[in-house]
C-alpha positions, 0 to 999 in steps of 0.5 A, a space after each residue: 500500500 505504501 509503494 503506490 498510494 494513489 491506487 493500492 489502499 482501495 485495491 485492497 480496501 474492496 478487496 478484503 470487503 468483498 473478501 467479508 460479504 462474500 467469502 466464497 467468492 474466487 478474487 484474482 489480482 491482475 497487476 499492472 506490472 505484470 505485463 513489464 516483467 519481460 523488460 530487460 534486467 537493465 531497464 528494470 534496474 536503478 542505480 541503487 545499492 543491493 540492500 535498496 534494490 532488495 526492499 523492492 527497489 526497481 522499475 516496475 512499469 504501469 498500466 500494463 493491463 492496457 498495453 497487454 490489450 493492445 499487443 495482442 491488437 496491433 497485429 490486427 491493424 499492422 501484422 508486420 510491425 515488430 518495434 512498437 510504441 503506444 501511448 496511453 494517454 489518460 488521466 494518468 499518461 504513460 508509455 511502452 516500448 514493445 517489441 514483438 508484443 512484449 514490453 522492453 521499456 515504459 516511462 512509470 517507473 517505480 509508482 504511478 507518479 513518474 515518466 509524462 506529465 499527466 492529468 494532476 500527477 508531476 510525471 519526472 522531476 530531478 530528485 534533487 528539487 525534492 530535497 531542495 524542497 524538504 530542506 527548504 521547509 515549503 513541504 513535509 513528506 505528507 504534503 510534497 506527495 499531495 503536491 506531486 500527486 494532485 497539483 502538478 501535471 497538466 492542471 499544475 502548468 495551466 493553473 485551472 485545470 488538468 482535463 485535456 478537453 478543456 485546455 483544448 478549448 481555452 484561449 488562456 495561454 498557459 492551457 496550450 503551454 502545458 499541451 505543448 509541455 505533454 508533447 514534448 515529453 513524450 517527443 523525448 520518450 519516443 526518440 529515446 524508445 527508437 533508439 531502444 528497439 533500433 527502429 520503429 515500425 508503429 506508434 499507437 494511440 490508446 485510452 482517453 486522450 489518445 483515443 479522442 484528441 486529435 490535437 494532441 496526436 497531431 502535435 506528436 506526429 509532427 514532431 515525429 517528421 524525421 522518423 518519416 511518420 506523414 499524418 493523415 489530417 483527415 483520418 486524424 480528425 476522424 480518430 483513426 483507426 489508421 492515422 498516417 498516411 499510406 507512405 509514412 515510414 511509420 505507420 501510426 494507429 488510434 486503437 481503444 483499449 479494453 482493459 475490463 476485457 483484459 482482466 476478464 480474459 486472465 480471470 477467466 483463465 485463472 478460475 476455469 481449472 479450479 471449477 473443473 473447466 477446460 483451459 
């Protein structure tokens, strides 16, 4: 519960009431780190002396349930793509290098408040500025994480608010700082993922914002140029699926995500063996 506070306390607050009202009832943890656990030793390594990497120390990656839908949809859309990178863009905003459907990099690292910038949440800053901030008594630990968890973010940089529908429409020019702040971040995170899997054949676009705001995934795309990603207007207005066009180097998708599914999908198999069920 300590190590993600923002989600873990009511996982395990509606788990253990369902636990008490329905005793009998089969309950199956999909965790969202789950589906990282094929990153390399190195990606999923800080570096941190052995006595702290052994208390739990590590890059655990998040929303892995999402991107475990979407690996096993991209070769649906695009069945020659081997070097991927998706984007799952919501209140909370990260993203995922795949290769042949399996994760090697993501940009949460320990807890949910790492990597982009997101709704409310801070995405990275230095760990220095922390320190700085503590010593500086502006906060204590208890304040600094609310901070960071519930201030920051796109609602930090816009000053009103941290729901990309509505720094869309703002003409407050700090609403189209923190999008190009977003884009920027994440124009820094696909360089770096290219590099990783020594090319790229497709980006994907999921969840709430990647799914619905063309915006947002024009401003990458065109920052994407250098790559060969050409974008569709016409198809990004309409959301996709398909959003680049027929001779863009790298193909670029809008692919809504089901984790409900997902989740259903390994409870499912899960539970089936212990009711006497074929597999």
């Amino acid at each position: 519960v300590a190590m993600e506070p923002s989600h873990q306390p009511y996982n395990v607050a509606g788990a253990r009431a369902l636990a008490e009202a329905f005793p009998g009832l089969p309950q199956v943890a999909c965790f969202d780190t789950s589906f990282h656990r094929t990153m390399p030793e190195l990606a999923q390594t800080y570096a941190l002396p052995k006595d702290v990497r052994d208390a739990g120390a590590q890059h655990w990656g998040y929303h892995g349930i999402s991107y475990d839908y979407i690996s096993r949809q991209v070769p649906k859309f695009a069945p020659a793509a081997r070097r991927v990178i998706v984007a799952h863009l919501g209140g909370g905003s990260s993203m995922c290098a795949m290769l042949d459907a399996k994760s090697v990099e993501t940009t949460m690292g320990f807890g949910a408040i790492t990597g982009l910038p997101m709704a409310t949440r801070s995405g990275d800053i230095p760990q220095d500025l922390l320190f700085y901030l503590l010593r500086a008594k502006l906060f204590d630990d208890q304040s600094l994480e609310k901070m960071l968890y519930e201030r920051s973010g796109l609602l930090g940089l816009s000053g009103f608010s941290g729901d990309m529908r509505e720094l869309q429409v703002s003409d407050d020019p700090r609403a189209a700082h923190a999008i190009a702040f977003f884009v920027y971040a994440m124009t820094k995170v696909v360089g770096a993922y290219t590099s990783v899997l020594g090319g790229l054949d497709a980006l994907v676009f999921t969840a709430g914002i990647g799914e619905h705001s063309a915006p947002v995934r024009a401003g990458l795309c065109r920052a994407l140029g250098w790559l060969g990603v050409v974008l569709d207007e016409a198809a990004n207005q309409a959301n996709g699926p398909r959003i680049s066009t027929a001779d863009s180097r790298v193909s670029v998708w809008v692919i809504p995500t089901n984790e409900e599914l997902m989740i259903a999908q390994h409870t499912l198999a899960l539970i089936r063996p212990q009711r006497g069920s074929p597999s």
